[in-house]
PDB file of N, H, CA, C and O in Angstrom:
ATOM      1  N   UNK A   1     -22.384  -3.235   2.061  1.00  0.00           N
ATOM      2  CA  UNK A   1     -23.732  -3.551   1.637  1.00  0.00           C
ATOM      3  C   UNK A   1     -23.744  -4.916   0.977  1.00  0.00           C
ATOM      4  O   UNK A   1     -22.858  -5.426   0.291  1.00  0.00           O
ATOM      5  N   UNK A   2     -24.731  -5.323   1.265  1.00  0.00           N
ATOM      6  H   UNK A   2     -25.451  -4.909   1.822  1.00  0.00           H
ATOM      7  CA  UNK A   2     -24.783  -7.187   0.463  1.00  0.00           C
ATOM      8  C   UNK A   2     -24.995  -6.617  -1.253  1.00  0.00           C
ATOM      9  O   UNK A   2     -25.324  -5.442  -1.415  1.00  0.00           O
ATOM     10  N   UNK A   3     -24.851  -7.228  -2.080  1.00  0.00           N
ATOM     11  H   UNK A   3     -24.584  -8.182  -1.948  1.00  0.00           H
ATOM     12  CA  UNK A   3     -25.316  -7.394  -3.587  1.00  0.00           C
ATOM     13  C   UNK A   3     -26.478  -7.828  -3.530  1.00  0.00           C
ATOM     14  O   UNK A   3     -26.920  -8.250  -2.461  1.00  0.00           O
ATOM     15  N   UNK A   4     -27.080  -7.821  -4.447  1.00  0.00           N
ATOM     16  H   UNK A   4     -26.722  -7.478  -5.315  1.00  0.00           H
ATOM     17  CA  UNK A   4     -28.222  -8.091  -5.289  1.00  0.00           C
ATOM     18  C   UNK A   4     -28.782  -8.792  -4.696  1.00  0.00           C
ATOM     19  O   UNK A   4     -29.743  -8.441  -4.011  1.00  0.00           O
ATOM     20  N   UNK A   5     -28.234 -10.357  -4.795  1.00  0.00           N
ATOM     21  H   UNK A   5     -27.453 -10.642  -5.351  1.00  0.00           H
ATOM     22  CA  UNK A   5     -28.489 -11.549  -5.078  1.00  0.00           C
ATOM     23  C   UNK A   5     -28.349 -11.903  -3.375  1.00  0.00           C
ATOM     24  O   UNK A   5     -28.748 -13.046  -3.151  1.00  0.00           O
ATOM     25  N   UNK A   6     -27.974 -11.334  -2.404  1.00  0.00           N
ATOM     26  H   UNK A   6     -27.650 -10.405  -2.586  1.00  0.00           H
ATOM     27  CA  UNK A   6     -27.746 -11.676  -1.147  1.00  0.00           C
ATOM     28  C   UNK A   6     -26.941 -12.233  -0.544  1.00  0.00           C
ATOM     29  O   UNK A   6     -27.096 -12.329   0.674  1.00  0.00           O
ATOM     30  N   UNK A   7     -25.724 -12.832  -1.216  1.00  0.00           N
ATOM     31  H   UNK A   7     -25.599 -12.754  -2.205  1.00  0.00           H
ATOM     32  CA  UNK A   7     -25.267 -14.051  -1.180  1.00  0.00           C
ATOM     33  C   UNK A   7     -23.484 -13.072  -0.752  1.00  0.00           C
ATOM     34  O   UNK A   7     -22.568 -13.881  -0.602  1.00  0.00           O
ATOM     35  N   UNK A   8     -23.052 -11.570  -0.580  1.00  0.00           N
ATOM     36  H   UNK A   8     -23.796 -10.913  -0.701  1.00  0.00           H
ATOM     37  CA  UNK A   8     -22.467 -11.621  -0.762  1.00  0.00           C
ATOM     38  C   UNK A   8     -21.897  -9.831  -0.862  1.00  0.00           C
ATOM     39  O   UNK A   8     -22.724  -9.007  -1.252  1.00  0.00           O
ATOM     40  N   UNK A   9     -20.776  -9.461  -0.566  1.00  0.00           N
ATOM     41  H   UNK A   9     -20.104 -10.131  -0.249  1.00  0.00           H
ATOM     42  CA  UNK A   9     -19.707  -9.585  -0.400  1.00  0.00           C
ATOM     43  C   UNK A   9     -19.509 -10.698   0.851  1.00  0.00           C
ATOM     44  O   UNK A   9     -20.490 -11.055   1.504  1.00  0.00           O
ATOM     45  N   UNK A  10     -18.254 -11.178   1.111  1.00  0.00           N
ATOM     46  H   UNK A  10     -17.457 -10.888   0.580  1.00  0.00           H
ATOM     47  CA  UNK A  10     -18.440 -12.058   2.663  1.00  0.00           C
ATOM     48  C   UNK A  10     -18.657 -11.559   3.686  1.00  0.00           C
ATOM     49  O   UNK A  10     -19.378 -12.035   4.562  1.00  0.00           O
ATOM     50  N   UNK A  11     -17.781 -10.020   3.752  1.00  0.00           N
ATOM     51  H   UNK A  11     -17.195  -9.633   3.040  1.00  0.00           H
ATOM     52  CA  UNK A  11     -17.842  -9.283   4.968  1.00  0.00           C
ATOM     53  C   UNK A  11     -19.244  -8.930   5.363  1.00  0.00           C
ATOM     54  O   UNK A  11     -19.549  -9.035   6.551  1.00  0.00           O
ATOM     55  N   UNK A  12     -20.234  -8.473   4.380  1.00  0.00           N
ATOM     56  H   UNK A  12     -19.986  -8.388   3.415  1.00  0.00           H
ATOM     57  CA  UNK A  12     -21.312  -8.105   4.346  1.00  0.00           C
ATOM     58  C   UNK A  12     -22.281  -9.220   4.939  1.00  0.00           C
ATOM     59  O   UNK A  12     -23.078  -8.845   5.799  1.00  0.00           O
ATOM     60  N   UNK A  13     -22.284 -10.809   4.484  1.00  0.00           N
ATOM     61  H   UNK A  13     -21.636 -11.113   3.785  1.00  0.00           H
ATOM     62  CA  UNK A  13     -23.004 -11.825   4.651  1.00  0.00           C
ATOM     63  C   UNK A  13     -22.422 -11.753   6.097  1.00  0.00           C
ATOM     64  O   UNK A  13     -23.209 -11.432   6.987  1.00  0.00           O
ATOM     65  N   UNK A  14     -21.421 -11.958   6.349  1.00  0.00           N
ATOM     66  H   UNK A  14     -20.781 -12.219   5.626  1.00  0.00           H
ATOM     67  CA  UNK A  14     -21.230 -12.423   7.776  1.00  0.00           C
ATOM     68  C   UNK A  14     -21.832 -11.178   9.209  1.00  0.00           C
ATOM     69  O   UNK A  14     -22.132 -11.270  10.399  1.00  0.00           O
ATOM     70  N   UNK A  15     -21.758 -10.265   8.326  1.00  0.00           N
ATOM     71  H   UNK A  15     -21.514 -10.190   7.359  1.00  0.00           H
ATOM     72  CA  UNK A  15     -22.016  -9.106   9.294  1.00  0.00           C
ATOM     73  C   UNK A  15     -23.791  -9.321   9.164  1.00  0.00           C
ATOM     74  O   UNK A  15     -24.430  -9.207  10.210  1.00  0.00           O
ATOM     75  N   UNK A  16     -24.635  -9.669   7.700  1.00  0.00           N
ATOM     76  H   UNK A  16     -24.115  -9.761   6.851  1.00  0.00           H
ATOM     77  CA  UNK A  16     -25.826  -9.979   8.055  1.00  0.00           C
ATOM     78  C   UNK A  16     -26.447 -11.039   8.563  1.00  0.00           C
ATOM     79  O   UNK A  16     -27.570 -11.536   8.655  1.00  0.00           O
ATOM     80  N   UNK A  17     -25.045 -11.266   8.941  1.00  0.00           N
ATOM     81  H   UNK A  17     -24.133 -10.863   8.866  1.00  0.00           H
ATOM     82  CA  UNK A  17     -25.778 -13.139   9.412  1.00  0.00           C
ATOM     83  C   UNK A  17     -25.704 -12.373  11.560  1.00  0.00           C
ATOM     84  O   UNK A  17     -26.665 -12.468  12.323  1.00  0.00           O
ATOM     85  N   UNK A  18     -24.768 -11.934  11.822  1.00  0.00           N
ATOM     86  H   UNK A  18     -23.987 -11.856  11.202  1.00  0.00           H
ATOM     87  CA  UNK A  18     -24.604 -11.121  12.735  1.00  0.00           C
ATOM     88  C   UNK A  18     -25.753 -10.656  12.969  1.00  0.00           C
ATOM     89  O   UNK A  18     -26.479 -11.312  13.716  1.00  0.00           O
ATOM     90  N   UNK A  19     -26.079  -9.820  12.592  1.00  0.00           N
ATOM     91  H   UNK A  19     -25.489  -9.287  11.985  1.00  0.00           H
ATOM     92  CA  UNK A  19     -27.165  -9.163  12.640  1.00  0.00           C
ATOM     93  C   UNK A  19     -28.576  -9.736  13.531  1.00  0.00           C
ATOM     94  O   UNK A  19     -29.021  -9.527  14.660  1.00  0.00           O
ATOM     95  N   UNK A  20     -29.078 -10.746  12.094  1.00  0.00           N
ATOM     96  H   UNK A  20     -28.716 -10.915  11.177  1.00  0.00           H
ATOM     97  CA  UNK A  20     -29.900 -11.805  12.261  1.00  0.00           C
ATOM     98  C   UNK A  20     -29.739 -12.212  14.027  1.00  0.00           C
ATOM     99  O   UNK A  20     -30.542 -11.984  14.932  1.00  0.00           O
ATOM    100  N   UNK A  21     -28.747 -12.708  14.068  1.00  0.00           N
ATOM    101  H   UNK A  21     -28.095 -12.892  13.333  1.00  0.00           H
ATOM    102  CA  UNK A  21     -28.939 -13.574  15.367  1.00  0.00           C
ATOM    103  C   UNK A  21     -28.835 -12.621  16.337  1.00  0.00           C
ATOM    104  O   UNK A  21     -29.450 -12.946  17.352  1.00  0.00           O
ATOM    105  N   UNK A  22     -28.245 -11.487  16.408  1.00  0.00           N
ATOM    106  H   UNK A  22     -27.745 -11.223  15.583  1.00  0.00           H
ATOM    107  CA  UNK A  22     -28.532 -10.745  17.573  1.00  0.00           C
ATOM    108  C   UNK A  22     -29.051  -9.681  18.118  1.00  0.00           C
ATOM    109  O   UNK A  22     -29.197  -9.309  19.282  1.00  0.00           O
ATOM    110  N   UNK A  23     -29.396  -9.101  16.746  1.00  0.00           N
ATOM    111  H   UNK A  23     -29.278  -9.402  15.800  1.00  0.00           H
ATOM    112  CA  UNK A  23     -30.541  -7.773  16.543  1.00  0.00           C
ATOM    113  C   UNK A  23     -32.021  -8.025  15.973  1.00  0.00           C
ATOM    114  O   UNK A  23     -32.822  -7.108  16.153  1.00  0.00           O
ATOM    115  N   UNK A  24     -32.375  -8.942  15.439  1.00  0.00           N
ATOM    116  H   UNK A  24     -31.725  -9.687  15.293  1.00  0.00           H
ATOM    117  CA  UNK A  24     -33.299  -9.252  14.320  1.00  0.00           C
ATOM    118  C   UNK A  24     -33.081  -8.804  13.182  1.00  0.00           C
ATOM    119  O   UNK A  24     -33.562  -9.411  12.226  1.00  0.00           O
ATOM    120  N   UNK A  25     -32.444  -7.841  13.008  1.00  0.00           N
ATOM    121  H   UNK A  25     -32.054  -7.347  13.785  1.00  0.00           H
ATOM    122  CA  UNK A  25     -32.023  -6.960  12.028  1.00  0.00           C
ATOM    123  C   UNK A  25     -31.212  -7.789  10.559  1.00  0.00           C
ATOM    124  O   UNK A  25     -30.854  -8.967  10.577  1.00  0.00           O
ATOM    125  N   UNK A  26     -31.102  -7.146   9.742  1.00  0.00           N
ATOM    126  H   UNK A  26     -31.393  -6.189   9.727  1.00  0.00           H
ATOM    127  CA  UNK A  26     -30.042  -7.206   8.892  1.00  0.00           C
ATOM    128  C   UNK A  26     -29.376  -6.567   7.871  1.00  0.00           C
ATOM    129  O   UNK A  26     -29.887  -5.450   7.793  1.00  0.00           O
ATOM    130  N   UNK A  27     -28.531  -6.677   7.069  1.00  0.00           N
ATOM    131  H   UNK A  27     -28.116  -7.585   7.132  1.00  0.00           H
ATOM    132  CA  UNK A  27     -27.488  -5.542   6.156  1.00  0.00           C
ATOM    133  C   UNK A  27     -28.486  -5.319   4.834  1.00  0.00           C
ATOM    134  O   UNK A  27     -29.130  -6.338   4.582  1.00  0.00           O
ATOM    135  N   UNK A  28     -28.646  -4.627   4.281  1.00  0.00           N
ATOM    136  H   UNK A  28     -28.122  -3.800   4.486  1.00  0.00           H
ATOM    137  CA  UNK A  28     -29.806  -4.100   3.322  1.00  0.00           C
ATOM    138  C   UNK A  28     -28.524  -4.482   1.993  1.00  0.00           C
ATOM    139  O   UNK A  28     -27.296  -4.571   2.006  1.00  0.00           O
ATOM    140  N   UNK A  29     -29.556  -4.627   0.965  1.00  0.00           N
ATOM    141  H   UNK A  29     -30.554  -4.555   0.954  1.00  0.00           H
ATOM    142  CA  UNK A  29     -28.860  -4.733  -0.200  1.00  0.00           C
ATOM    143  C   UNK A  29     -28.704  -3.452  -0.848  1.00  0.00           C
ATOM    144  O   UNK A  29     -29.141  -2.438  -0.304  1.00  0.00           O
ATOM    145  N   UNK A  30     -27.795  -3.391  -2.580  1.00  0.00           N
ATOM    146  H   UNK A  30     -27.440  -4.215  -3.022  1.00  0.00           H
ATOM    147  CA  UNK A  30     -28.152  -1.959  -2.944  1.00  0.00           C
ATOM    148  C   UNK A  30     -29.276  -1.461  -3.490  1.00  0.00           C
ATOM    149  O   UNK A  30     -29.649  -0.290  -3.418  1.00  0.00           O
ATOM    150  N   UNK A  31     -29.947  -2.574  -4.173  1.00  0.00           N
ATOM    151  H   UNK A  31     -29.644  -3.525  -4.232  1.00  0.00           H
ATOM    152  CA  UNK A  31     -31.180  -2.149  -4.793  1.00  0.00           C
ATOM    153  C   UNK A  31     -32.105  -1.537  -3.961  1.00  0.00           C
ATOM    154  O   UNK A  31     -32.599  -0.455  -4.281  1.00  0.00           O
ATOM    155  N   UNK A  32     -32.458  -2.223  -2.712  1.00  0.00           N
ATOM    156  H   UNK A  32     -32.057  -3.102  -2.452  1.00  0.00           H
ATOM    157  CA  UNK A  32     -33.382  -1.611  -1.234  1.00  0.00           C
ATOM    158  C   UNK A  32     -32.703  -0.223  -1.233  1.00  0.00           C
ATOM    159  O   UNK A  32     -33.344   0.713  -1.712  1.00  0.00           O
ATOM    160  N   UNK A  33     -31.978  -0.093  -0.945  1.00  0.00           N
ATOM    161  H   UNK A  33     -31.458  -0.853  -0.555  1.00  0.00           H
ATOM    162  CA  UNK A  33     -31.324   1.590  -0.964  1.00  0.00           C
ATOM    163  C   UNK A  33     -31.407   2.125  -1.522  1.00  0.00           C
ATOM    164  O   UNK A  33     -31.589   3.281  -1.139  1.00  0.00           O
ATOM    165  N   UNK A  34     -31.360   1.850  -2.994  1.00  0.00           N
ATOM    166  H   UNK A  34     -31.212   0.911  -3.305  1.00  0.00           H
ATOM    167  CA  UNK A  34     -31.689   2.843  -4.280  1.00  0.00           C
ATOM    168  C   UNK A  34     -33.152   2.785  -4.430  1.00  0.00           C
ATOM    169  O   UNK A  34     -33.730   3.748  -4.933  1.00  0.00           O
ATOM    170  N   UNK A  35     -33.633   2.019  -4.143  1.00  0.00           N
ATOM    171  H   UNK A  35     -33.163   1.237  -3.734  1.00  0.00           H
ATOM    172  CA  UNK A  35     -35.440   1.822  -4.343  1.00  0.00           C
ATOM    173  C   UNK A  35     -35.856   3.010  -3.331  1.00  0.00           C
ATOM    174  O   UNK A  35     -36.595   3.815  -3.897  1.00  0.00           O
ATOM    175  N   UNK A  36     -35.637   3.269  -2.257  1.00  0.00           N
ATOM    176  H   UNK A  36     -35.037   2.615  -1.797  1.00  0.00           H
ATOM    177  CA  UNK A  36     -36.120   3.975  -1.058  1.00  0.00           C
ATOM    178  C   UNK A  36     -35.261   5.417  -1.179  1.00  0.00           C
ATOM    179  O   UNK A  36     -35.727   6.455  -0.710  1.00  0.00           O
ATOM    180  N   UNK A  37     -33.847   5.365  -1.916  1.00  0.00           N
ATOM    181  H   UNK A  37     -33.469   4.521  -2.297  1.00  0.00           H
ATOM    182  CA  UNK A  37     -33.621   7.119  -1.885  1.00  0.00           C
ATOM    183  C   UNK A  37     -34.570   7.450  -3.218  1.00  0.00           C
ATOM    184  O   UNK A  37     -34.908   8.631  -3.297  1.00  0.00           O
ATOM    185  N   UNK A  38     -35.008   6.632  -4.192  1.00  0.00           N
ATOM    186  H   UNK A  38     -34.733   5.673  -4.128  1.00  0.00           H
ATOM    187  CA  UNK A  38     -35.815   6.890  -5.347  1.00  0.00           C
ATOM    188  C   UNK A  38     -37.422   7.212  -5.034  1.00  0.00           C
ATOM    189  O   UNK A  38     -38.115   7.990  -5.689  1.00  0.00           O
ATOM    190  N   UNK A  39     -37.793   6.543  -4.043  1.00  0.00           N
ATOM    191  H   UNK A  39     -37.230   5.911  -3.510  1.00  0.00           H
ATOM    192  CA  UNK A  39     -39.297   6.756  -3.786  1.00  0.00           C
ATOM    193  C   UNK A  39     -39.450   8.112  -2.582  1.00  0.00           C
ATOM    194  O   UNK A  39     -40.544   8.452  -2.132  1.00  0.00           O
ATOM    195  N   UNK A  40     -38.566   8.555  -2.321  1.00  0.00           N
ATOM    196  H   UNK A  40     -37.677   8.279  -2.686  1.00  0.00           H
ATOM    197  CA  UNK A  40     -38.630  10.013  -1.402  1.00  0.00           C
ATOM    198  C   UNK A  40     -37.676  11.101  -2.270  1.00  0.00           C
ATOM    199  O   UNK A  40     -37.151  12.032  -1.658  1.00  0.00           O
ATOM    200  N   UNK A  41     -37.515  10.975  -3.427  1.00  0.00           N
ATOM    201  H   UNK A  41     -37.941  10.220  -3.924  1.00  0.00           H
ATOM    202  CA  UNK A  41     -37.691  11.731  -3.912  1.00  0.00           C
ATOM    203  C   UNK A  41     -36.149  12.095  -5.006  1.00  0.00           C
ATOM    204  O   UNK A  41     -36.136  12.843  -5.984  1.00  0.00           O
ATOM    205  N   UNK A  42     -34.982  11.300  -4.445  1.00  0.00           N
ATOM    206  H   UNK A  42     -34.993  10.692  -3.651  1.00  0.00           H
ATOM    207  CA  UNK A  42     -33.765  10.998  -4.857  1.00  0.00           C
ATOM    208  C   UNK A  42     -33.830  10.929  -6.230  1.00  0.00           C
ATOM    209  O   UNK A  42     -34.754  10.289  -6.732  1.00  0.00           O
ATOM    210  N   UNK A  43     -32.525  11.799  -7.346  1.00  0.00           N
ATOM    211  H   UNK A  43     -31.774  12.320  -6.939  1.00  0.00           H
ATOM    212  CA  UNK A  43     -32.621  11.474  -8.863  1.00  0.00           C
ATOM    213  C   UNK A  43     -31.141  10.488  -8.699  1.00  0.00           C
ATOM    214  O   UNK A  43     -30.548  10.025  -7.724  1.00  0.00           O
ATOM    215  N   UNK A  44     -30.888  10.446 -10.338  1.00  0.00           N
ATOM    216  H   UNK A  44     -31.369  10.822 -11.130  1.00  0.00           H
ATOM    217  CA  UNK A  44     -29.211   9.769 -10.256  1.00  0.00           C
ATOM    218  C   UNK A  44     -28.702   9.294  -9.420  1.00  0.00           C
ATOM    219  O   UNK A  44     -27.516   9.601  -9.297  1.00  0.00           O
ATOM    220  N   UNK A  45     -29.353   8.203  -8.297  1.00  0.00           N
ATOM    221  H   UNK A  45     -30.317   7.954  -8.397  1.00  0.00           H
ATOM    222  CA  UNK A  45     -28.854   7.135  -7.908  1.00  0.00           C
ATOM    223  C   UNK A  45     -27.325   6.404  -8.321  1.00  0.00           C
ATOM    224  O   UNK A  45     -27.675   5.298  -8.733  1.00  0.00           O
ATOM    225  N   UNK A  46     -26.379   6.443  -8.381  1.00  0.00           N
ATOM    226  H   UNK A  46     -26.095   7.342  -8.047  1.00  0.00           H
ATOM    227  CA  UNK A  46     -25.597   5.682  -8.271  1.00  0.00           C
ATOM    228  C   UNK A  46     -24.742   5.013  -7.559  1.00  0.00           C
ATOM    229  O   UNK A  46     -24.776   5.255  -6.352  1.00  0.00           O
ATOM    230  N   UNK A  47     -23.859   4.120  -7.981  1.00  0.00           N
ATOM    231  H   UNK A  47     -23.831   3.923  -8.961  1.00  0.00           H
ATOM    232  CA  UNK A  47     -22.997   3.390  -6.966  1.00  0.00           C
ATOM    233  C   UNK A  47     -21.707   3.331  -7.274  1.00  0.00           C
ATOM    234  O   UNK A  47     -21.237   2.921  -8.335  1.00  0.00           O
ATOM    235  N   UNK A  48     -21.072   3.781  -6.258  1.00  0.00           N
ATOM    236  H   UNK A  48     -21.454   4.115  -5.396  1.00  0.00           H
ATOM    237  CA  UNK A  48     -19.436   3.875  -6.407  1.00  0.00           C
ATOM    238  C   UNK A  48     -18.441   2.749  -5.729  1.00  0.00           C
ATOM    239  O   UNK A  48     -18.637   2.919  -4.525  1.00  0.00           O
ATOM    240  N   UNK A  49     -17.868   2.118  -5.812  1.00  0.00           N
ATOM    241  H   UNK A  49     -17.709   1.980  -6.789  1.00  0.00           H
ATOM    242  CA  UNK A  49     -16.926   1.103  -5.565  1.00  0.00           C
ATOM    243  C   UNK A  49     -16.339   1.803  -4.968  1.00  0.00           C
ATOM    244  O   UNK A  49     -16.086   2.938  -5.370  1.00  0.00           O
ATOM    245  N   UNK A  50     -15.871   1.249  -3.610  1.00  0.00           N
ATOM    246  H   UNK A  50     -16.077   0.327  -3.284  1.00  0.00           H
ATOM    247  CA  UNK A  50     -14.139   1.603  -2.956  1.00  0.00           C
ATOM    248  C   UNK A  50     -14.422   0.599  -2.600  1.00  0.00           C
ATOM    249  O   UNK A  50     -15.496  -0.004  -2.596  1.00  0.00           O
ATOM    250  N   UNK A  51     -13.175   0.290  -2.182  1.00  0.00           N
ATOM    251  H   UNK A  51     -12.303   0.780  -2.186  1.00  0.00           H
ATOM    252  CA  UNK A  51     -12.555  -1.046  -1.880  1.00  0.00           C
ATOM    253  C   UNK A  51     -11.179  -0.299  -0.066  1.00  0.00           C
ATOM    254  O   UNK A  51     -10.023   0.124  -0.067  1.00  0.00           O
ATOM    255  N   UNK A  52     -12.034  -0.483   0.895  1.00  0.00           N
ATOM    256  H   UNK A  52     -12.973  -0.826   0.896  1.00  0.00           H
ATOM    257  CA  UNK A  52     -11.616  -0.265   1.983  1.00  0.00           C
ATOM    258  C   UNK A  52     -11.903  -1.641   3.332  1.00  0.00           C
ATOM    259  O   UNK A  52     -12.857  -2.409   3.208  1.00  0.00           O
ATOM    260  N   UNK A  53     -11.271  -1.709   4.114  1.00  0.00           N
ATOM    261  H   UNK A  53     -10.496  -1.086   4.215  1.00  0.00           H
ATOM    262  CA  UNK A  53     -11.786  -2.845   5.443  1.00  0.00           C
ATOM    263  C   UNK A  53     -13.320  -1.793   5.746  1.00  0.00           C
ATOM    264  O   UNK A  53     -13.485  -0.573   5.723  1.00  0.00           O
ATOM    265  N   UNK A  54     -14.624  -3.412   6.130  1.00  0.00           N
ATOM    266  H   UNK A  54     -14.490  -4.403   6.149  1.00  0.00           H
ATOM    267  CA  UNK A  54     -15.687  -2.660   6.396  1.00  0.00           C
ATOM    268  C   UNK A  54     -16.551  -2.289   4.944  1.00  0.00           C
ATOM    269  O   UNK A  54     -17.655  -2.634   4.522  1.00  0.00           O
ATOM    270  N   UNK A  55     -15.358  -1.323   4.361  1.00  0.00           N
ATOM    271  H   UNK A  55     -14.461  -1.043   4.703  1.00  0.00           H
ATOM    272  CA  UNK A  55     -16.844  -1.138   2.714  1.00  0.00           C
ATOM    273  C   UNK A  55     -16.874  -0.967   1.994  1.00  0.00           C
ATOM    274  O   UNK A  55     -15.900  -0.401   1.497  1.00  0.00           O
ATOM    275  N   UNK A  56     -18.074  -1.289   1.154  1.00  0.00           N
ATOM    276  H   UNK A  56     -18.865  -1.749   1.557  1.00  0.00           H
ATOM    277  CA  UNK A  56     -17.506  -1.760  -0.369  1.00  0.00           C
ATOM    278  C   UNK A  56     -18.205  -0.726  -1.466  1.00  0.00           C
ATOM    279  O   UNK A  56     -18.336  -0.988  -2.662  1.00  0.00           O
ATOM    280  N   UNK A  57     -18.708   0.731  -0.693  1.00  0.00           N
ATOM    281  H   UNK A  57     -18.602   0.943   0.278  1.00  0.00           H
ATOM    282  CA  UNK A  57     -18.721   1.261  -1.698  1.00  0.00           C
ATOM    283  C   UNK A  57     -20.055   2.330  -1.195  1.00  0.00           C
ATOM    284  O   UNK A  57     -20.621   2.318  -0.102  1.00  0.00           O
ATOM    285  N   UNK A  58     -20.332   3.240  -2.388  1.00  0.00           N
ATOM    286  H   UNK A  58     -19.872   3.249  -3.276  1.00  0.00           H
ATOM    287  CA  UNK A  58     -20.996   4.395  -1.682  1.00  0.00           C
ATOM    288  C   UNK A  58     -22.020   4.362  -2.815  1.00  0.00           C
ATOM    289  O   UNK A  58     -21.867   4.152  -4.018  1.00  0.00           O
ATOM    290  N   UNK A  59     -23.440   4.711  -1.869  1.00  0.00           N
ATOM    291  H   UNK A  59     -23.565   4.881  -0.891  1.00  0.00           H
ATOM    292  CA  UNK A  59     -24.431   5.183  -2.915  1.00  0.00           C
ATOM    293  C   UNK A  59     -24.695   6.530  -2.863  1.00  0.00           C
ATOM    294  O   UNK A  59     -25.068   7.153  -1.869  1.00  0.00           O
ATOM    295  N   UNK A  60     -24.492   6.957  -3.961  1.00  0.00           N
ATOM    296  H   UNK A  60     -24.190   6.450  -4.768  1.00  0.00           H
ATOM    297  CA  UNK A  60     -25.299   8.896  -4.244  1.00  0.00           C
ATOM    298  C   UNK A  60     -25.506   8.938  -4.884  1.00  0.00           C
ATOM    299  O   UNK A  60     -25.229   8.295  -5.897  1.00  0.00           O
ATOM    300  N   UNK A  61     -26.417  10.100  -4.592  1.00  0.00           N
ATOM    301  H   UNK A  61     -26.642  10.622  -3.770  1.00  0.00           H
ATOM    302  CA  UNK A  61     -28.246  10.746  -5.564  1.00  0.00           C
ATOM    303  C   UNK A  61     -27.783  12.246  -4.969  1.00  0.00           C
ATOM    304  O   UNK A  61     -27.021  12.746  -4.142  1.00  0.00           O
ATOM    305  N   UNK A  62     -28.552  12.524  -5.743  1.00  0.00           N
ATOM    306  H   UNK A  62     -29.171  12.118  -6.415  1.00  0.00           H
ATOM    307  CA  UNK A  62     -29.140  14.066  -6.020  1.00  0.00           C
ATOM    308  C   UNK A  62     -30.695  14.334  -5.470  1.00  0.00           C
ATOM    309  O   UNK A  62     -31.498  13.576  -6.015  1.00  0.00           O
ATOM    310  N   UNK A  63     -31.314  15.302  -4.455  1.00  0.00           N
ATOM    311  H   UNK A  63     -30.662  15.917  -4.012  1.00  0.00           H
ATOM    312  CA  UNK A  63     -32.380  15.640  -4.522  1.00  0.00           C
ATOM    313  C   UNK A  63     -32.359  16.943  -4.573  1.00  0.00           C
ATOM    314  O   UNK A  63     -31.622  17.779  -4.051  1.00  0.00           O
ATOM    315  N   UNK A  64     -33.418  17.022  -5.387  1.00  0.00           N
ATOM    316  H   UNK A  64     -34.017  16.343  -5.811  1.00  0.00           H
ATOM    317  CA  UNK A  64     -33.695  18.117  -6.325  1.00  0.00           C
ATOM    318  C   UNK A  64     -34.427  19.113  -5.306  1.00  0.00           C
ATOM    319  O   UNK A  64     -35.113  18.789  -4.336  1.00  0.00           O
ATOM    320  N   UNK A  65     -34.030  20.763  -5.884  1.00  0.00           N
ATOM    321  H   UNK A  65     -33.473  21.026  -6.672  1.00  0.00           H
ATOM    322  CA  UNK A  65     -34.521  21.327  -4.802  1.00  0.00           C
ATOM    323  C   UNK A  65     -36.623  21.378  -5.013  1.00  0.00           C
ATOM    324  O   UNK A  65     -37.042  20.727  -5.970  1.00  0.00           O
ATOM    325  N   UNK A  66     -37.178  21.763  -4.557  1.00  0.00           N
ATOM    326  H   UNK A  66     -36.837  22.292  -3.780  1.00  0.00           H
ATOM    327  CA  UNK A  66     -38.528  22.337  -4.530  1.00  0.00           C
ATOM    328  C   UNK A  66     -38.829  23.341  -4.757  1.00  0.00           C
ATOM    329  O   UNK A  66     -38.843  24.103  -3.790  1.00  0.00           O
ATOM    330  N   UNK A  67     -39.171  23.825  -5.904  1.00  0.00           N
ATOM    331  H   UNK A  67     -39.160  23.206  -6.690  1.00  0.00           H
ATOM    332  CA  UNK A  67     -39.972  25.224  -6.321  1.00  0.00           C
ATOM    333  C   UNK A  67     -38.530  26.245  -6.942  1.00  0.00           C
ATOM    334  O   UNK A  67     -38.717  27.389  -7.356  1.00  0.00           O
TER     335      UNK A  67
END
């Protein structure tokens, strides 16, 4: 996933620069991810670091059951 600021991990920039030119598409940051599991309904958002080839880390939430 890119950071914040966009600019970055490299793997991430280069894979959204990828993207860009051949999908229209591109790599979402974490905040966009946490903003959107938060507005459908997601609690405790957080973000976990690993450090693997490919990725840099995991977001999980909790949704709460209904009734």
């Amino acid at each position: 996933m890119m950071d914040d600021a966009k600019t970055g991990p490299l793997a991430a920039a280069m894979m959204s620069l990828c993207m860009l030119i051949d999908t229209e598409g591109r790599n979402y940051t974490w905040s966009e991810y946490t903003t959107w599991l938060k507005e459908v309904g997601f609690t405790n958002v957080r973000r976990i670091p690993i450090h693997s080839p490919g990725a840099n880390g995991l977001l999980v939430g909790r949704k709460p059951e209904n009734g």
